[in-house]
The first five atom37 places (N, CA, C, CB, O) and aatype in JSON, in Angstrom:
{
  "aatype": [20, 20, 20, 20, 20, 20, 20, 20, 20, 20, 20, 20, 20, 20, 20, 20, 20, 20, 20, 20, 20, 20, 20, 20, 20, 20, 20, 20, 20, 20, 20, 20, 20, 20, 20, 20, 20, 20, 20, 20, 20, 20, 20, 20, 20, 20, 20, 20, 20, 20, 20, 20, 20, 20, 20, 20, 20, 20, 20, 20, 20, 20, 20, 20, 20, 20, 20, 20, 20, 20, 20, 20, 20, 20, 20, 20, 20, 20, 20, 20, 20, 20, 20, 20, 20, 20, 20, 20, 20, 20, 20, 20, 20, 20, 20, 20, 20, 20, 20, 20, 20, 20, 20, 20, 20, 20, 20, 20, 20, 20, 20, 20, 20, 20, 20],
  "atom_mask": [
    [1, 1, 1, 1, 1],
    [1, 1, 1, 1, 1],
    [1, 1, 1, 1, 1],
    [1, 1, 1, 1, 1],
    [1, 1, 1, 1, 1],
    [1, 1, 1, 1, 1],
    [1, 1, 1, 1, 1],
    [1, 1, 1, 1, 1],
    [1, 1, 1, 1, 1],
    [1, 1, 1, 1, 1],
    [1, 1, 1, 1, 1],
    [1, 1, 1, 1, 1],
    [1, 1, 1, 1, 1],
    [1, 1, 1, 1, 1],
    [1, 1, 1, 1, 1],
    [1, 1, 1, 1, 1],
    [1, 1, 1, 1, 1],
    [1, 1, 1, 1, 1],
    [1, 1, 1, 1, 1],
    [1, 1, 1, 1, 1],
    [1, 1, 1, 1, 1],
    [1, 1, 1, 1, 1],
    [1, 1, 1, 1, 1],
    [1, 1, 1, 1, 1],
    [1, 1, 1, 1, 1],
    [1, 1, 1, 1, 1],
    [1, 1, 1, 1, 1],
    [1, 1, 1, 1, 1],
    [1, 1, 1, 1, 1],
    [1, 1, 1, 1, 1],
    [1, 1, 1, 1, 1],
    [1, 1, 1, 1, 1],
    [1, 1, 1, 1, 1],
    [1, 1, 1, 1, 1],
    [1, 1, 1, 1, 1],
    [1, 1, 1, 1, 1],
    [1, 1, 1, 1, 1],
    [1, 1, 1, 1, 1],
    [1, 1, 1, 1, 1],
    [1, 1, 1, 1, 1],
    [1, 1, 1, 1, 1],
    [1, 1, 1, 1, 1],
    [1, 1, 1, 1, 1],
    [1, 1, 1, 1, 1],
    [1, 1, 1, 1, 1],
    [1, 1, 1, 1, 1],
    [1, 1, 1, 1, 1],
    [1, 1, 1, 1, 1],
    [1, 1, 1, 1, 1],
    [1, 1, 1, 1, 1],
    [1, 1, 1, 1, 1],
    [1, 1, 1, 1, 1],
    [1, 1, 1, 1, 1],
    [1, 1, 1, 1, 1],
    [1, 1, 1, 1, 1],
    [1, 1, 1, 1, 1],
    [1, 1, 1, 1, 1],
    [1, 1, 1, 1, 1],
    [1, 1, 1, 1, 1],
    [1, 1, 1, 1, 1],
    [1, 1, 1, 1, 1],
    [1, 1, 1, 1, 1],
    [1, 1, 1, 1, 1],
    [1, 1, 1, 1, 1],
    [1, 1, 1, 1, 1],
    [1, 1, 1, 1, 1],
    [1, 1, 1, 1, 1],
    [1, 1, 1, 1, 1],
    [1, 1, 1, 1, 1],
    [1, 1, 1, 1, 1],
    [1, 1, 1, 1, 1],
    [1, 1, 1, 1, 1],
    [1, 1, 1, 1, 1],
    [1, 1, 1, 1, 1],
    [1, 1, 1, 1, 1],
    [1, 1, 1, 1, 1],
    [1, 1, 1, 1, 1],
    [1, 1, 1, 1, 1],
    [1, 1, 1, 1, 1],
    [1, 1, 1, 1, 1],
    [1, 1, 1, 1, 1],
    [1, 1, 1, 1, 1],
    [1, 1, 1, 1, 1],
    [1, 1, 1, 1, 1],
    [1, 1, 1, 1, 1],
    [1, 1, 1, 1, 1],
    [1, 1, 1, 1, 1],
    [1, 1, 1, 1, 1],
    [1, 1, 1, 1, 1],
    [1, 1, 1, 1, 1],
    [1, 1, 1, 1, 1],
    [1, 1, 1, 1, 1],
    [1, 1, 1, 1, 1],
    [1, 1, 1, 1, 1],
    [1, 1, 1, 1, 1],
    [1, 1, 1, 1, 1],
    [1, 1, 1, 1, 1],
    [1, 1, 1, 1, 1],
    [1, 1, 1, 1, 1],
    [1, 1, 1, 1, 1],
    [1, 1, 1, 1, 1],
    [1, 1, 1, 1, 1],
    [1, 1, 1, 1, 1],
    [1, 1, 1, 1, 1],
    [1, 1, 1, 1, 1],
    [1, 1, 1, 1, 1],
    [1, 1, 1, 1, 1],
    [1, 1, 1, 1, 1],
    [1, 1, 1, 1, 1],
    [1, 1, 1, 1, 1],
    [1, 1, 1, 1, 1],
    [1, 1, 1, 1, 1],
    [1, 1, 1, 1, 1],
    [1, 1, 1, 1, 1],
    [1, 1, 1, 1, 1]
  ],
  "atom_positions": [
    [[89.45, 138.54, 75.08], [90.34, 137.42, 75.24], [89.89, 136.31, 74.31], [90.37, 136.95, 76.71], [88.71, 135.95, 74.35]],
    [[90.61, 135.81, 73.61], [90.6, 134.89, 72.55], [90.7, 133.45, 73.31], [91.83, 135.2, 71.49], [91.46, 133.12, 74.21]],
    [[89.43, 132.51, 72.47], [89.7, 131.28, 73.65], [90.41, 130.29, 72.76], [88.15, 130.49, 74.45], [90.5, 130.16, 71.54]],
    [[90.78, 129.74, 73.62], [92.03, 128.8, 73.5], [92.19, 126.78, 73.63], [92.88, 129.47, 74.75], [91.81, 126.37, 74.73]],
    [[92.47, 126.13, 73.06], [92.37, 124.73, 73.73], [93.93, 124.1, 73.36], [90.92, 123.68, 73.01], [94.53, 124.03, 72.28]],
    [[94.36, 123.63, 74.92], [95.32, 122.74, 75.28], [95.26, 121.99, 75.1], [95.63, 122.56, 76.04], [94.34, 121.25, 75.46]],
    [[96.09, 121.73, 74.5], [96.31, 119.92, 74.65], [97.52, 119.4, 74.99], [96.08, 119.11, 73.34], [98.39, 120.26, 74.84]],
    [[98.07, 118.11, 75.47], [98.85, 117.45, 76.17], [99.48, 116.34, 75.18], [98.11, 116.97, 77.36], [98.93, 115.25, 75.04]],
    [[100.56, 116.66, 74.55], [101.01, 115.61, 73.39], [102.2, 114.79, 73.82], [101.44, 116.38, 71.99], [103.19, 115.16, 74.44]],
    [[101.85, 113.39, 73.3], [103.56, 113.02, 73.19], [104.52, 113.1, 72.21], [103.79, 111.84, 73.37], [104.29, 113.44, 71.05]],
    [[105.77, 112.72, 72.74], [106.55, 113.39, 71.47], [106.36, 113.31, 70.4], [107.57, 113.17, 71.28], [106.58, 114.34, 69.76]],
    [[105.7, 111.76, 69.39], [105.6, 111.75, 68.55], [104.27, 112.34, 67.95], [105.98, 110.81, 68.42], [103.95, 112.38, 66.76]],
    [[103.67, 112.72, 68.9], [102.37, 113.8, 68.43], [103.08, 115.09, 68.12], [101.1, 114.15, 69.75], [102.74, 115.7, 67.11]],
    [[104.0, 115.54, 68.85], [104.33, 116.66, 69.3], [104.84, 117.27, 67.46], [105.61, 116.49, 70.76], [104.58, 118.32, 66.86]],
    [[105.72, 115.91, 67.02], [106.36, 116.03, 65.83], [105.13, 116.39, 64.66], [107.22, 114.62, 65.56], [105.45, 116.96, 63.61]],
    [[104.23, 116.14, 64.84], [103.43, 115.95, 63.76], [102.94, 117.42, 64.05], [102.34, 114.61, 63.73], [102.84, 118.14, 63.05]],
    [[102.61, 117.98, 65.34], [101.98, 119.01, 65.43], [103.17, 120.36, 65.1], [101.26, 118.92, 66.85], [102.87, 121.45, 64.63]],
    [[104.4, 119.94, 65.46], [105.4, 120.9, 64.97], [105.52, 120.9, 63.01], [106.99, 120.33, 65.83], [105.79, 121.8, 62.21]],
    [[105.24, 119.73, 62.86], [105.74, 120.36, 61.07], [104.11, 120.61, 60.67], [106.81, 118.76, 59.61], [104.15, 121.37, 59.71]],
    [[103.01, 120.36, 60.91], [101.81, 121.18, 60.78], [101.85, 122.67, 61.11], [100.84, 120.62, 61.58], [101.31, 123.53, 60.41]],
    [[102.68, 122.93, 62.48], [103.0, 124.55, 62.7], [103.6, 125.03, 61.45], [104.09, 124.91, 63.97], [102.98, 125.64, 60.58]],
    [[104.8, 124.74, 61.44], [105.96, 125.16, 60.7], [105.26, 125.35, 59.01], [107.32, 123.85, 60.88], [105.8, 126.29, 58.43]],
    [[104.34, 124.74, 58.31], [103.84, 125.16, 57.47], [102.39, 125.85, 57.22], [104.08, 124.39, 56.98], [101.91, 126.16, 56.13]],
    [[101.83, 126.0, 58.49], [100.81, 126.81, 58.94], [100.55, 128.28, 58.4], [101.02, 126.85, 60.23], [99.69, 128.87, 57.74]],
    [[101.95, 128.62, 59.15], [102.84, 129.95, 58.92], [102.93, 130.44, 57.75], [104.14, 129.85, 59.25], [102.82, 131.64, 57.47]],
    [[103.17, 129.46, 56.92], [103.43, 130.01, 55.62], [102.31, 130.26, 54.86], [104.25, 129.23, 54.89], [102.28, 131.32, 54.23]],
    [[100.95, 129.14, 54.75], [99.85, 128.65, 54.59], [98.89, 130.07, 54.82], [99.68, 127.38, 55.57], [98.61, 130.77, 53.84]],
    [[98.47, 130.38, 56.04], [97.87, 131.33, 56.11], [98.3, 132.89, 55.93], [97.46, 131.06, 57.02], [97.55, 133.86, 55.81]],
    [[99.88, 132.86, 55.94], [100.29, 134.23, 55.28], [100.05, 134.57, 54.23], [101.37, 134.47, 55.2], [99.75, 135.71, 53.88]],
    [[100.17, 133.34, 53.37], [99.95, 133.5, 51.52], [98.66, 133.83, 51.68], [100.15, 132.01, 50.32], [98.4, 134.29, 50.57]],
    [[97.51, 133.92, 52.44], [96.07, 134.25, 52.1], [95.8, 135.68, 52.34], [95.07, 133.4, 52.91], [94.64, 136.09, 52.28]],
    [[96.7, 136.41, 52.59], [96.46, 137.72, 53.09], [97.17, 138.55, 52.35], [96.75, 137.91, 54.43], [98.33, 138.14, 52.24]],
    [[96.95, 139.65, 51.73], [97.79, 140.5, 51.52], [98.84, 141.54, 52.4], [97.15, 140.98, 50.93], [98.61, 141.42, 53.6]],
    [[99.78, 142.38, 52.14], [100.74, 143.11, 52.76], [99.68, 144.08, 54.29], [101.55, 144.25, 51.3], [99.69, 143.94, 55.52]],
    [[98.96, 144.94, 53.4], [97.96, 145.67, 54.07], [97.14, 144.67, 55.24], [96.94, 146.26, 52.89], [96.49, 145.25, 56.11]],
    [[97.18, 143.58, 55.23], [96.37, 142.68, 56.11], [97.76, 141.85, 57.46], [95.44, 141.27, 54.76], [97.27, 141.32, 58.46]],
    [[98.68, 141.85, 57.37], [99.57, 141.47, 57.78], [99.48, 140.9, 58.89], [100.24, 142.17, 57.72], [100.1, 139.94, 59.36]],
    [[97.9, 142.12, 59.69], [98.0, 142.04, 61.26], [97.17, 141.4, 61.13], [97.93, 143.1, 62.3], [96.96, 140.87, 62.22]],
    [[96.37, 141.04, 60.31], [95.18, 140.01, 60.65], [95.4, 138.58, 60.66], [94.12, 140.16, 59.71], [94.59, 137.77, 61.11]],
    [[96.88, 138.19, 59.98], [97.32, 136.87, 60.21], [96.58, 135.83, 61.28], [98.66, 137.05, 60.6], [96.07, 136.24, 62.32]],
    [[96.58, 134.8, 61.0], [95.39, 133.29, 61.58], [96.15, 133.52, 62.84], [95.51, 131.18, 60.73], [97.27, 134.01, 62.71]],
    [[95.7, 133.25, 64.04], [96.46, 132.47, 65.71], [96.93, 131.91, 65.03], [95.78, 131.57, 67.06], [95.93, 131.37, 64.55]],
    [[98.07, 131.34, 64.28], [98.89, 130.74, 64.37], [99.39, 130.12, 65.45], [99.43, 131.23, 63.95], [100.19, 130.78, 66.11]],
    [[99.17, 129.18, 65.77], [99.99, 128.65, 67.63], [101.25, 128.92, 67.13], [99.91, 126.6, 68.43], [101.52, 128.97, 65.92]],
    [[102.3, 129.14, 68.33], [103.47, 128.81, 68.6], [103.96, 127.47, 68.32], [103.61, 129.08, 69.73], [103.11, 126.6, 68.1]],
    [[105.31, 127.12, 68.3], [105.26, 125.83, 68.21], [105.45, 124.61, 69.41], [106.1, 125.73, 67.33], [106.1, 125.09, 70.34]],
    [[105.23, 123.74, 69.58], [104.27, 123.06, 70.51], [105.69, 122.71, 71.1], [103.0, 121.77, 69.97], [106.54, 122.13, 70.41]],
    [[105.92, 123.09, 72.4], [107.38, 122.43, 72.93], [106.62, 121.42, 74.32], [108.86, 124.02, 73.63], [105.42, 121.53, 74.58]],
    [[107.43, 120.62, 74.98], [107.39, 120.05, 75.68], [105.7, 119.57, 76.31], [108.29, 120.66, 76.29], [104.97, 119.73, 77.29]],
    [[105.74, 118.94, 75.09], [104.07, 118.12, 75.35], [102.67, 118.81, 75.04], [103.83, 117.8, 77.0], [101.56, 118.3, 74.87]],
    [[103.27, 120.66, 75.0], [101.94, 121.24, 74.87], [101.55, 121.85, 73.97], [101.64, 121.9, 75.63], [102.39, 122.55, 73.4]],
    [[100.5, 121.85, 73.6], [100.4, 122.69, 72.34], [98.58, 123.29, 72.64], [100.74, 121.48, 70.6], [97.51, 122.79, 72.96]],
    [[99.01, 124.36, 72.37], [98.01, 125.56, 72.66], [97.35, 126.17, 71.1], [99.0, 126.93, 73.56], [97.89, 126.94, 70.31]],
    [[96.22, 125.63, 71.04], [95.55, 126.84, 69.16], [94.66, 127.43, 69.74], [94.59, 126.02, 67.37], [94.19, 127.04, 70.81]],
    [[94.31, 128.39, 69.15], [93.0, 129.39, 69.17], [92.0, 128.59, 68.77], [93.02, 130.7, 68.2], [92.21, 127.61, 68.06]],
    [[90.57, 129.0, 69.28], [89.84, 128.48, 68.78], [88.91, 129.38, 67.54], [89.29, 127.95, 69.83], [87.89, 130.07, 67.48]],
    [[89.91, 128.91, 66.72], [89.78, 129.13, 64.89], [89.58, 128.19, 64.1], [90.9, 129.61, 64.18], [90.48, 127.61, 63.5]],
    [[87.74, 127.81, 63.98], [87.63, 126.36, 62.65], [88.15, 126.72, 62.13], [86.56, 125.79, 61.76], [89.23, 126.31, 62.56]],
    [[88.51, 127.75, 60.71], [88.91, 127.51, 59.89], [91.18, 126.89, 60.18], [88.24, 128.85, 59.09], [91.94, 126.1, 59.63]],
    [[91.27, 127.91, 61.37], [92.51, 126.69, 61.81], [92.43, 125.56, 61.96], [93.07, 126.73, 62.86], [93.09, 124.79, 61.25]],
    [[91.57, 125.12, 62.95], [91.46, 124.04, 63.25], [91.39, 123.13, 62.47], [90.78, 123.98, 63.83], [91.9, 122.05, 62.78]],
    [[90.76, 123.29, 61.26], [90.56, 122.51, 60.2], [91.64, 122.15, 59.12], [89.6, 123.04, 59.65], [91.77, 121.35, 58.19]],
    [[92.34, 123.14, 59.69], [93.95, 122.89, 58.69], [94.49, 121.73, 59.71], [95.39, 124.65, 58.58], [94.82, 120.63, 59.29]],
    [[94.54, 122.0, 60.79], [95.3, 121.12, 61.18], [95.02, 119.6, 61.56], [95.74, 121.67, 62.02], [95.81, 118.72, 61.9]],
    [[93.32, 119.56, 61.35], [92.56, 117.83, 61.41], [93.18, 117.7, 60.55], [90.92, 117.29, 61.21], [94.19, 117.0, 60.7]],
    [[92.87, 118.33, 59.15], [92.68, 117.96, 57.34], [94.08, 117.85, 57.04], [91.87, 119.32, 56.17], [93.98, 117.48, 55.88]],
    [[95.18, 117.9, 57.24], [96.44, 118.2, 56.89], [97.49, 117.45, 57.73], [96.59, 119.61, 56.97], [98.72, 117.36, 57.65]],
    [[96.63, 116.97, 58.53], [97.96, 116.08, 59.83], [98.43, 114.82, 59.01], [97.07, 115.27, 61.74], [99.55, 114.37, 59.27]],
    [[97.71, 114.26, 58.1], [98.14, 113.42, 57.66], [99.44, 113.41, 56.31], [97.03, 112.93, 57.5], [99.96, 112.39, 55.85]],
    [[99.75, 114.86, 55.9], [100.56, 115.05, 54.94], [101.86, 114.61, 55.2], [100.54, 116.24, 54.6], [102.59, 114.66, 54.21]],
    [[102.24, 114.3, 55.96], [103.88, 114.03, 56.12], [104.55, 112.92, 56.53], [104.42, 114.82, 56.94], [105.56, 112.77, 57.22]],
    [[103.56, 111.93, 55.8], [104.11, 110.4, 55.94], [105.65, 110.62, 55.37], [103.09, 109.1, 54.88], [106.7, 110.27, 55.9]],
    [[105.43, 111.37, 54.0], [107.08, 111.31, 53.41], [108.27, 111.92, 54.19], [107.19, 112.1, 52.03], [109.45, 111.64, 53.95]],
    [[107.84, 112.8, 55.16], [108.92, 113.59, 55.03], [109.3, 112.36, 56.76], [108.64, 115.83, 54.96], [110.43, 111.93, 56.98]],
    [[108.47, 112.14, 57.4], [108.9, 111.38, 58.63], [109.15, 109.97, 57.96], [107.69, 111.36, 59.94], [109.74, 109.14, 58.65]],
    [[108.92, 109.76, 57.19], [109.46, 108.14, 57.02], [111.11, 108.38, 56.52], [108.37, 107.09, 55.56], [111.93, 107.47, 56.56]],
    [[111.47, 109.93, 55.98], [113.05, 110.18, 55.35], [113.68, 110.38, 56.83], [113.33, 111.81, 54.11], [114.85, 110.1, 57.09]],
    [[112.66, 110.95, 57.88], [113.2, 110.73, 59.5], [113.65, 109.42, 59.92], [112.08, 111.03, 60.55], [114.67, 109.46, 60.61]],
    [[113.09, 108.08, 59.65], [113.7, 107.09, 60.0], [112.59, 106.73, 60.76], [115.01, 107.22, 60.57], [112.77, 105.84, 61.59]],
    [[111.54, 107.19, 60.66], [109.62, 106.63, 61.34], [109.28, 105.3, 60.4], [107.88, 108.23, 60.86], [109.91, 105.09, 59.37]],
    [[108.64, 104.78, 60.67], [107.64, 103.41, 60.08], [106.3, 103.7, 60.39], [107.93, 101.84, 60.82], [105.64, 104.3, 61.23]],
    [[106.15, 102.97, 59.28], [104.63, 103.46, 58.65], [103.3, 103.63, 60.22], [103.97, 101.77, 57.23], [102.48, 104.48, 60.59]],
    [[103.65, 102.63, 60.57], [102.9, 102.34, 61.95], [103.3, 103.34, 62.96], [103.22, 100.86, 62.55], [102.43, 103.84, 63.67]],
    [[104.56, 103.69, 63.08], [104.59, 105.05, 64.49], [104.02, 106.35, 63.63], [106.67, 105.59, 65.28], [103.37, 107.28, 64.1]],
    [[104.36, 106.21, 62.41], [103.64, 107.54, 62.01], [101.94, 107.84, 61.89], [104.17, 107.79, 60.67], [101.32, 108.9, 61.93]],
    [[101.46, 106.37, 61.71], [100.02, 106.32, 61.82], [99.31, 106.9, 63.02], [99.66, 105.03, 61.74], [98.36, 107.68, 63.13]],
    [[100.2, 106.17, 64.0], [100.08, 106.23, 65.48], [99.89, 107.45, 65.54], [101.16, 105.75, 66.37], [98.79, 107.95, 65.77]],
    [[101.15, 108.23, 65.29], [101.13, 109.55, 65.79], [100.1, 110.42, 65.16], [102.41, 110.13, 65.62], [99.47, 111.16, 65.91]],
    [[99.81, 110.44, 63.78], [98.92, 111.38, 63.15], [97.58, 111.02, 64.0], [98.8, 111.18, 61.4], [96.71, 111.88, 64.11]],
    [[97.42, 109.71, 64.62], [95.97, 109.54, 64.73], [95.07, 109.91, 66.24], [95.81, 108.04, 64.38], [94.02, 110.34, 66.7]],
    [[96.6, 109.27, 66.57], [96.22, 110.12, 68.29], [96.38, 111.59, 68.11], [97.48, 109.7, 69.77], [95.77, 112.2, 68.99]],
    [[96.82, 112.13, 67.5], [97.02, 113.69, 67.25], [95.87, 114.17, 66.93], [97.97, 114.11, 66.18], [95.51, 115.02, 67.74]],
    [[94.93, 113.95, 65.85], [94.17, 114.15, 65.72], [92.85, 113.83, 66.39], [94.39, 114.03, 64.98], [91.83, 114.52, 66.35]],
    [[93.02, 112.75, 66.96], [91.94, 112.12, 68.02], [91.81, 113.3, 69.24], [92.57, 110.42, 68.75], [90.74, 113.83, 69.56]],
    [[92.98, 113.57, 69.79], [92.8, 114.59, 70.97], [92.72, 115.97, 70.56], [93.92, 114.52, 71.96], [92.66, 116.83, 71.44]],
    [[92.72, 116.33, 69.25], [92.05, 117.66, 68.92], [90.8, 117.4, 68.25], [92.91, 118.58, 68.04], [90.09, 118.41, 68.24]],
    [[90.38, 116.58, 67.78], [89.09, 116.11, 67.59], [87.99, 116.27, 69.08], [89.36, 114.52, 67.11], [86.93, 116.89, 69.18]],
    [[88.78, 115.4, 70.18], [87.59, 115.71, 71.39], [88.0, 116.65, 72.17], [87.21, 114.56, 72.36], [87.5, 116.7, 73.29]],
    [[88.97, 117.6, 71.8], [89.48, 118.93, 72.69], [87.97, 119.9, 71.81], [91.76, 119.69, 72.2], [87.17, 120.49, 72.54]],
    [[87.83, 119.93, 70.54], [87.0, 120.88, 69.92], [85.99, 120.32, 69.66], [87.41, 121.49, 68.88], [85.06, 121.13, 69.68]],
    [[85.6, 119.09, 69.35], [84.62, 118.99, 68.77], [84.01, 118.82, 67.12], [84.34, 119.76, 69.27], [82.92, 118.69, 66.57]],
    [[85.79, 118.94, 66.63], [85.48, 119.07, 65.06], [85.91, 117.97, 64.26], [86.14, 120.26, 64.43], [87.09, 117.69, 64.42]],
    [[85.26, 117.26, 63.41], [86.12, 116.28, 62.84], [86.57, 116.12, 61.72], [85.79, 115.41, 62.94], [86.1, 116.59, 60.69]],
    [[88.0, 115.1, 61.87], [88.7, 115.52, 60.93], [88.15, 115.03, 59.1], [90.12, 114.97, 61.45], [87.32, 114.15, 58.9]],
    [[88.81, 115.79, 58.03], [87.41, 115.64, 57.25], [86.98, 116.21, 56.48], [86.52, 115.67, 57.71], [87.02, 116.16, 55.25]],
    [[86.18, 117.27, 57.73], [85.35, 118.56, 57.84], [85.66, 119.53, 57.24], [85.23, 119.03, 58.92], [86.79, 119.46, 56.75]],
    [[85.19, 120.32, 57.09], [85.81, 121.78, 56.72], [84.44, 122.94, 57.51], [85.99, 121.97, 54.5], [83.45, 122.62, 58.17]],
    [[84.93, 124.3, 57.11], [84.04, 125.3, 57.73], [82.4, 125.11, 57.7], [84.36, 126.58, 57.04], [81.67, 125.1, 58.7]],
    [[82.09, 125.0, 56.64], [81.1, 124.81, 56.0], [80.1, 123.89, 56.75], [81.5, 124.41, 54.82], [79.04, 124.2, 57.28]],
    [[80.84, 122.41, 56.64], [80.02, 120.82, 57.02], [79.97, 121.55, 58.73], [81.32, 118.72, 56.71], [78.76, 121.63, 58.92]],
    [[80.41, 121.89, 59.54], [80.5, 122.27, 60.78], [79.62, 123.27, 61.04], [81.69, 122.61, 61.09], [78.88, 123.01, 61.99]],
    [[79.42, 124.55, 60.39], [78.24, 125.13, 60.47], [76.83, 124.63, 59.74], [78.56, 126.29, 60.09], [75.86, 125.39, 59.71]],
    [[76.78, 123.48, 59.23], [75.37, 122.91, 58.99], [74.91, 122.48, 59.98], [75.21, 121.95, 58.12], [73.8, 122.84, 60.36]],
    [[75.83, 121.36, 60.83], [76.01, 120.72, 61.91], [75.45, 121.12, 62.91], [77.03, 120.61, 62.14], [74.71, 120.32, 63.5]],
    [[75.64, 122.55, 63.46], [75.29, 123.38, 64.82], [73.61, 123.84, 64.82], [76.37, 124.93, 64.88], [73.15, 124.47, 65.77]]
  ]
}
């Protein structure tokens, strides 16, 4: 059984953690070849109604500290301001920061010196 950490988002977390999914998918497919297909990352599902569930995979995890912040552009063409989007990337990352333990940043590497 693969372990797992919950977390409890609000919507505008929720948004940030859905378009981090949504290019996740694509992200870790391109690293694999055809023959590897099944080895694809936990990918979480995408995070509906407050929750959002990842494997506990640094090298996921680390996509999604390191990368939450990419989509100022595409939520500010949503009709967000600079400040709810801050908001949201930061509490987003704050509660997967103390759900795991990893910070954002980091990568595989700085985390296994660490331990």
């Amino acid at each position: 059984m693969n372990a797992k950490y919950s977390i409890e988002l609000g919507k505008d977390e929720e948004k940030v953690a859905q378009l981090l999914t949504r290019d996740a998918w694509v992200y870790f497919t391109k690293l694999i070849s055809q023959r590897e297909i099944f080895h694809v990352k936990d990918v979480p599902m995408m995070p509906r109604r407050g929750l959002f569930t990842i494997a506990c995979d640094e090298e996921l995890l680390h996509y999604y500290l390191n990368f939450a912040t990419a989509y100022t552009d595409e939520l500010t063409l949503l009709g967000w301001s600079k400040q709810q989007i801050s908001a949201a990337v930061q509490s987003f990352v704050i509660k997967l920061e103390n759900a795991t333990g990893l910070k954002q940043g980091g990568d595989l590497l700085n985390s296994q010196v660490a331990n």
